[in-house]
N, C-alpha and C positions, 0 to 999 in steps of 0.2 A: 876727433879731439884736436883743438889746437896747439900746436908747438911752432914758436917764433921767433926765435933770439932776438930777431929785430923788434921784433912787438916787446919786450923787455925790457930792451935796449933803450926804448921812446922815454923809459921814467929817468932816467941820469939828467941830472939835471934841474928838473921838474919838481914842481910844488906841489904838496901833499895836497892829495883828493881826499885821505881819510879820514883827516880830524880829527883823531878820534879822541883824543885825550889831551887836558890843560896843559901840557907842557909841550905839545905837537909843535915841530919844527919850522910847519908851512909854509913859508915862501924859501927856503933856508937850501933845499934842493941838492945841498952837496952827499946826505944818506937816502935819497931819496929811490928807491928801488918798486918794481910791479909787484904788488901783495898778490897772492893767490887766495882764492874762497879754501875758506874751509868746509864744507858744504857739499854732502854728497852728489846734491843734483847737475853740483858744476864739475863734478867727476871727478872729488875727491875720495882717496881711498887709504886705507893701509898702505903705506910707501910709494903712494900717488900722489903728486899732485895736480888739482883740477886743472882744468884747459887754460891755457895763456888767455881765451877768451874772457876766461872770468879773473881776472887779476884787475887792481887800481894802484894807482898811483899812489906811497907812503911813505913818509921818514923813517927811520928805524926805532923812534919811540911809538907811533903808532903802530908799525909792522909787528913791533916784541907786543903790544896789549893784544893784538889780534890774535897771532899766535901762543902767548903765555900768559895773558893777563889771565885773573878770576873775575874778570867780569860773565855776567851771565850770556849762556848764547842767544838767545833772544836782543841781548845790547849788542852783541858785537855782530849779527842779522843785521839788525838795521843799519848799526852803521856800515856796513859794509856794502846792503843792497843801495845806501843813499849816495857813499861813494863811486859806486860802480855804474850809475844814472848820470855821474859827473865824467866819469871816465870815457863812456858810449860819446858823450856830447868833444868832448875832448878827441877822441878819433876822428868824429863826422867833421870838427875842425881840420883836424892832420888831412884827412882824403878829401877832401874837398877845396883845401885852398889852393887856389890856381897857381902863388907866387912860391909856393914851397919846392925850393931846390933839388929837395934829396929825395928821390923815386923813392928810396927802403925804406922811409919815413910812411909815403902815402901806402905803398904796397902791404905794409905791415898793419897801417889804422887799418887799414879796406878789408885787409883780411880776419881781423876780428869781428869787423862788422857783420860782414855777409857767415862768419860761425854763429852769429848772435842773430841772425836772421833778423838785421838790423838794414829797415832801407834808409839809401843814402842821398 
């Protein structure tokens, strides 16, 4: 299972991948923090949380729907596997661009990637 502070790290900043809700902050970036799945197969558990692998990118009003909303889980599945197909793509940017400065940056995409058994 993954654990990365850097890979966590990459959302500060960063514009919401999760959409998830009309009032969502998206490009606004300053509550912008790594959601976790809630979702047993990404290895969520009682007083676990899933792998830094399966986190995206959210404001903290999508973050609080994800985690507290009554929306049904079925909606917040999708949203969050649509999210986290924006997120994979978002790494393959990080580890892959040549001009990017900061090694913890690419080290951290690369490393989610290759847990997702994701090629690059």
């Amino acid at each position: 299972m993954c654990r990365d502070k850097n890979l966590l790290e990459l959302a500060k900043g960063e514009r919401c991948l999760l959409m998830a809700v009309d009032n969502c902050l998206l490009d606004d970036g300053t509550t912008t923090v790594a959601c976790h799945s809630n979702f047993l197969e990404h290895g969520k558990g009682r007083g676990l949380k899933a792998s830094d692998a399966y986190t995206v990118w959210g404001c903290h009003v999508c973050h609080e729907w994800l985690d507290f909303g009554g929306a049904p889980k079925a909606e917040k599945r999708r949203a969050f596997d649509a999210a986290h197909e924006r997120q994979v793509s978002e790494w393959r940017d990080i580890a892959n661009d040549p001009l990017l400065a900061k090694a913890w940056k690419k080290e951290a995409a690369h490393g989610a990637l290759v847990e997702l058994g994701e090629l690059l």
